[in-house]
C-alpha positions as CSV (number, residue, x, y, z in Angstrom):
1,X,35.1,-124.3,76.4
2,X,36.1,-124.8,72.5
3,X,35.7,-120.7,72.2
4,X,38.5,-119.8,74.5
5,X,40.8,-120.7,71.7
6,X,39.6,-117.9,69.5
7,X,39.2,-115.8,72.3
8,X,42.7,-115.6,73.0
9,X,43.9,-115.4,69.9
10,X,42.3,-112.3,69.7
11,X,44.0,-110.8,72.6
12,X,47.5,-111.8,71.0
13,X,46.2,-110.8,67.8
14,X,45.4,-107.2,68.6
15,X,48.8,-106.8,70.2
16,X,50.8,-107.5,67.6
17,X,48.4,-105.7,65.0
18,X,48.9,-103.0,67.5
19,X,52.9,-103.1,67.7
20,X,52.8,-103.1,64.0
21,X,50.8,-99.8,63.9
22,X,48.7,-101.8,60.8
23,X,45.4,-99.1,59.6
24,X,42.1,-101.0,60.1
25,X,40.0,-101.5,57.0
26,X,36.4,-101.3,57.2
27,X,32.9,-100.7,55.5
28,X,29.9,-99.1,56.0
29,X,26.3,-101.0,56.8
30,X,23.5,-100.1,56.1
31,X,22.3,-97.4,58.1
32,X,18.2,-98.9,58.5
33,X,19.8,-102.5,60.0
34,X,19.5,-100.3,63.6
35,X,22.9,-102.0,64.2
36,X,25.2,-100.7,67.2
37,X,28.3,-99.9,65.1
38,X,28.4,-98.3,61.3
39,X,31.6,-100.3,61.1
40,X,31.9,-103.9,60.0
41,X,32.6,-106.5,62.2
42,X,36.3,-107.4,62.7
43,X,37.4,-111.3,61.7
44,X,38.7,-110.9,65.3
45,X,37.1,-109.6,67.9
46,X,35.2,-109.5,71.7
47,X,33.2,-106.5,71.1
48,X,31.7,-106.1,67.6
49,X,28.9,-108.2,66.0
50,X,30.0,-110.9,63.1
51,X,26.9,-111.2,61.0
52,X,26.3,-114.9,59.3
53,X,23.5,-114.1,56.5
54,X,20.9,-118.0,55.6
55,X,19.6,-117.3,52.2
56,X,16.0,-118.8,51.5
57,X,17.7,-121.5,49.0
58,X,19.3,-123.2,52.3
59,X,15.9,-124.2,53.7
60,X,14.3,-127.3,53.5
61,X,10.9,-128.7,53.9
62,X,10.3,-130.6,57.4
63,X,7.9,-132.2,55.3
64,X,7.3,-131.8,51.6
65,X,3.4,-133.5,52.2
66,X,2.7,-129.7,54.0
67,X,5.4,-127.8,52.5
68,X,5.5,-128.4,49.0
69,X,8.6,-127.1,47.0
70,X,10.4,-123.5,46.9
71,X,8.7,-121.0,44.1
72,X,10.5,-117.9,43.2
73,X,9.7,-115.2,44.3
74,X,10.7,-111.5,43.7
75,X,14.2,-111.3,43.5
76,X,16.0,-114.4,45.0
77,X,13.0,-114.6,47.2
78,X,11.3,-117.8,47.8
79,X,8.0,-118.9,48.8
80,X,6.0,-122.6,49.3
81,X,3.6,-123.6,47.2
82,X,2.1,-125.2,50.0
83,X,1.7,-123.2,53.5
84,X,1.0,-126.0,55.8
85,X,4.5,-127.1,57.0
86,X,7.2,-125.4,58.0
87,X,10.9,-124.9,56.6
88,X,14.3,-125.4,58.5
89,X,17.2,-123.9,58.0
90,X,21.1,-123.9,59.1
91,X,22.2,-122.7,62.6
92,X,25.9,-121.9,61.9
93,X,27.9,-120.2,65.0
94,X,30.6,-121.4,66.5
95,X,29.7,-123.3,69.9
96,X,30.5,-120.8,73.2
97,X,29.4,-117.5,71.1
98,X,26.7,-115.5,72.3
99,X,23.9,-114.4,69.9
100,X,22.7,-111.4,70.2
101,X,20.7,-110.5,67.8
102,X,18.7,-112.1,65.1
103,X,16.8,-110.7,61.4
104,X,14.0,-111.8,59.1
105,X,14.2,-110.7,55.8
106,X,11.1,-110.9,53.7
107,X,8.8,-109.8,51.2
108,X,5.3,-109.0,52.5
109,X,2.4,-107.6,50.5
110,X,-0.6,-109.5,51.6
111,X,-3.6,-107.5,52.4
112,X,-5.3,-110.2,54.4
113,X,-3.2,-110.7,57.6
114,X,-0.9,-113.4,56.5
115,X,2.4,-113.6,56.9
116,X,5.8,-115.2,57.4
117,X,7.5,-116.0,61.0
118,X,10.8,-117.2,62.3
119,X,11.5,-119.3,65.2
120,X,15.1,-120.1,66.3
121,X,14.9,-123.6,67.8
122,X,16.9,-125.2,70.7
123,X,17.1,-129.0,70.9
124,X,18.6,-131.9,72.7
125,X,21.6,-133.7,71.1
126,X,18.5,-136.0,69.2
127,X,16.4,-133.2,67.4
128,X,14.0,-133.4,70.6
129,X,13.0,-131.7,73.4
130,X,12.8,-128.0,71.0
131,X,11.6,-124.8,72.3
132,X,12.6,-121.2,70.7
133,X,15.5,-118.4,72.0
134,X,13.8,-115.5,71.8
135,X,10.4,-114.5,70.5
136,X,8.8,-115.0,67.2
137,X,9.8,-112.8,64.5
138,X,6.6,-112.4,62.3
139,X,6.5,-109.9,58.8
140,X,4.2,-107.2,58.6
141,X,2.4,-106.5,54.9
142,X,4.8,-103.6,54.1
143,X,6.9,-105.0,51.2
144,X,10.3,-105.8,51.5
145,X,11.4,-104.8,54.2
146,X,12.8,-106.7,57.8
147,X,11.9,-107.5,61.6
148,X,15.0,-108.0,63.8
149,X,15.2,-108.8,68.0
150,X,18.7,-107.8,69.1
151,X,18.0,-108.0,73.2
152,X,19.5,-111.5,72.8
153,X,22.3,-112.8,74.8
154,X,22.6,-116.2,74.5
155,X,25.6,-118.7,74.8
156,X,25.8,-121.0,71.8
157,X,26.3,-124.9,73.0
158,X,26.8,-126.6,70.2
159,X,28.2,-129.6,71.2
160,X,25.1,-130.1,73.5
161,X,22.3,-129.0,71.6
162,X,21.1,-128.8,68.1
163,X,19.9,-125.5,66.5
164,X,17.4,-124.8,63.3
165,X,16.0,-121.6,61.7
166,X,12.2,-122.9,61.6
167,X,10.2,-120.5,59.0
168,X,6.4,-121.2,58.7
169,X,4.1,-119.7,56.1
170,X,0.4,-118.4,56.6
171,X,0.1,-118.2,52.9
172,X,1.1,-119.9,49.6
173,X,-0.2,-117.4,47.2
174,X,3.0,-115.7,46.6
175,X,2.6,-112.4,48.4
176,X,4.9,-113.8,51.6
177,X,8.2,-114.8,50.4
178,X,11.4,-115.3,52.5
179,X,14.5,-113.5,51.3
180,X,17.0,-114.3,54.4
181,X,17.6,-114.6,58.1
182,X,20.4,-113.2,59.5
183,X,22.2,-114.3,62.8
184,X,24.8,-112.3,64.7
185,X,26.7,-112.9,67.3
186,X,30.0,-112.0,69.3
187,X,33.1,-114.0,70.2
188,X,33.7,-114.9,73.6
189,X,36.6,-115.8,76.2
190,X,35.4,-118.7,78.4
191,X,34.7,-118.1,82.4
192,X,37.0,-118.1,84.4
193,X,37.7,-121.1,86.9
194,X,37.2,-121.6,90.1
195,X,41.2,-122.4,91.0
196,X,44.1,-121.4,89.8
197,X,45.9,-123.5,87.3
198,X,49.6,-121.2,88.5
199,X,50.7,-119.7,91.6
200,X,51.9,-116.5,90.3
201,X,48.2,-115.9,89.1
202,X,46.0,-116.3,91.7
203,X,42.2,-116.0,90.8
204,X,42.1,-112.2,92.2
205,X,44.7,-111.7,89.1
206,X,43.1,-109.4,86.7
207,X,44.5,-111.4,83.8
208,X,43.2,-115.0,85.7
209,X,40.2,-115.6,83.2
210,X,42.9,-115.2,80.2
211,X,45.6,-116.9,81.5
212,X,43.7,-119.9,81.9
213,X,41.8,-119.4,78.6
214,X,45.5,-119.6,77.4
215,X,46.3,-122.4,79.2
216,X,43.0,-124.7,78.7
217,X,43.3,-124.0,74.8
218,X,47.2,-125.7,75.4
219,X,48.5,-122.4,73.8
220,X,50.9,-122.3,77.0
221,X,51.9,-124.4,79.7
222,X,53.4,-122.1,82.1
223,X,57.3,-120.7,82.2
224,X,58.2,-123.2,84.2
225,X,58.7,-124.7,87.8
226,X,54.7,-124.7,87.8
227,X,54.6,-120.6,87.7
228,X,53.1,-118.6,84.1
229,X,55.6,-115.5,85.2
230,X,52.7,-113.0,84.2
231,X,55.6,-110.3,84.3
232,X,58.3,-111.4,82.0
233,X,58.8,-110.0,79.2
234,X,57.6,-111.8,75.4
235,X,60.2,-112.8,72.9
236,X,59.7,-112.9,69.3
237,X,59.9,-116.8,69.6
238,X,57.1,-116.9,72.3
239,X,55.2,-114.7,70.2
240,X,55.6,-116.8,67.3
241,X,54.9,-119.8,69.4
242,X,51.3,-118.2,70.8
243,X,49.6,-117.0,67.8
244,X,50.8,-120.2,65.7
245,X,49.2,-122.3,67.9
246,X,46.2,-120.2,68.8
247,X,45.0,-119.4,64.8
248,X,45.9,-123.0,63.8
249,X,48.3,-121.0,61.5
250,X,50.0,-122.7,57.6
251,X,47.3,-125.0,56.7
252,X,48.3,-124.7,53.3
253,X,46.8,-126.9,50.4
254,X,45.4,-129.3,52.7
C-alpha cells in the first residue's frame, strides 16, 4: 500500500527528532470545532488529525443548465444562482489514509426550511457506480455556523476509486451560501502480511507490520544473508540511508 512509505517515515522521523531533543511547535484550534486535540496536527504523524480545508471557489457546476454560476455571498461565501443542480468539489487525501471526520461550513439564514447539504461520494475508477461515506451533512438556519460527522473511519483507495465533495442547494435566493468543507484524516502504516518477508522477524514479532512496511516501501532490504537483524544497532550511515529514501529527501529546484 502507497501509505506505508509515509508511515514509516514517521517512525524514523520521531526517533531522530527525539534523539535530538528538538521542542515541538504547535497552535491552538479553535475550541467550538469539537476536535479531539487543542494542538495542531503534526506534518508527521499516526495519531493526530491533518485537516485539508475545500474553499467554495474550488467547486464546480455538474451542470451549469441546473446550477447556474457562483454569487458572492457574505464574506468569501458563495451561493448558485440557480438551485437545481448540484456542485462538486476536490477529494484530496493521500490513497491508504483513513478519514475520520468531515465539516460543512456555511452560512444559513433562511426562514423557510431550505438549506445546504454535503455528500462525500465514492465511485468506480469511471465516475460510476457513486454512493456516499457517511451521512448527509445538511445546514440548519442559524447563521454562520458548521455541521461536522467525525465517527468516520474510512480507508482512502485512491487508486481504485474516485472521490467528490457533492454540495446541493435547496435555495438560490442567497440566504444558503457555502463557505468550506473540511476533510481530515490520519496517516496510516499498511497491514501487516500474512508471511514473513525475513526469518529473524517472524509474524509474532511485535515490530512485523513495520518491518515489512519498511521493506515493501524498498526503504530496506534486509542486513543480509536473507535476515533484517532486528537487534543490531543503527549507524549514522543507515540512518541517513532510511529517512533519505523514506521522505524522498533534496528535491531541490526541480
Amino acid at each position: 500500500m502507497r501509505i506505508s512509505q509515509v508511515g514509516l517515515s514517521i517512525a524514523l522521523l520521531a526517533t531522530v527528532t527525539a534523539l535530538a531533543a528538538a521542542q515541538p511547535t504547535s497552535a491552538s484550534s479553535p475550541a467550538n470545532r469539537g476536535m479531539p486535540s487543542a494542538v495542531k496536527a503534526p506534518d508527521y504523524g499516526t495519531a493526530s488529525l491533518t485537516h485539508v480545508r475545500v474553499s467554495a471557489m474550488e467547486f464546480l457546476p455538474f451542470n451549469t443548465n441546473l446550477s447556474g454560476d457562483w454569487y458572492p455571498g457574505p464574506g468569501l461565501t458563495r451561493y448558485p444562482s440557480l438551485y437545481l443542480g448540484s456542485w462538486e468539489g476536490p477529494f484530496h487525501l493521500p490513497g491508504g489514509a483513513l478519514l475520520k471526520r468531515v465539516e460543512l461550513d456555511y452560512c444559513d439564514t433562511n426562514a423557510s426550511g431550505h438549506h445546504v447539504h454535503l455528500d462525500v461520494q465514492e465511485c468506480d475508477n469511471q465516475g460510476q457506480g457513486c454512493s456516499p461515506i457517511g451521512a448527509q451533512l445538511v445546514s440548519t438556519s442559524n447563521g454562520c455556523a458548521f455541521v461536522a460527522d467525525d465517527t468516520l473511519n474510512y480507508r482512502v483507495d485512491a487508486y481504485h476509486h474516485l472521490y467528490s465533495l457533492e454540495v446541493g442547494f435547496e435555495t438560490d435566493d442567497g440566504t444558503v451560501a457555502l463557505a468550506s468543507v473540511i476533510l481530515s484524516y490520519q496517516l496510516d502504516v499498511s497491514p501487516a502480511p500474512a508471511t514473513a518477508t525475513f526469518p529473524d522477524v517472524p509474524t509474532s514479532d511485535p515490530a512485523f507490520q513495520f518491518v515489512e512496511a519498511l521493506v515493501a516501501s524498498g526503504i530496506t532490504a534486509g542486513c543480509g544473508s536473507g535476515n533484517y537483524c532486528p537487534d543490531a544497532p543503527l549507524t549514522r550511515r543507515q540512518m541517513a540511508v532510511f529517512l533519505s529514501k523514506a521522505l524522498g529527501l533534496h528535491w531541490v529546484n526541480y
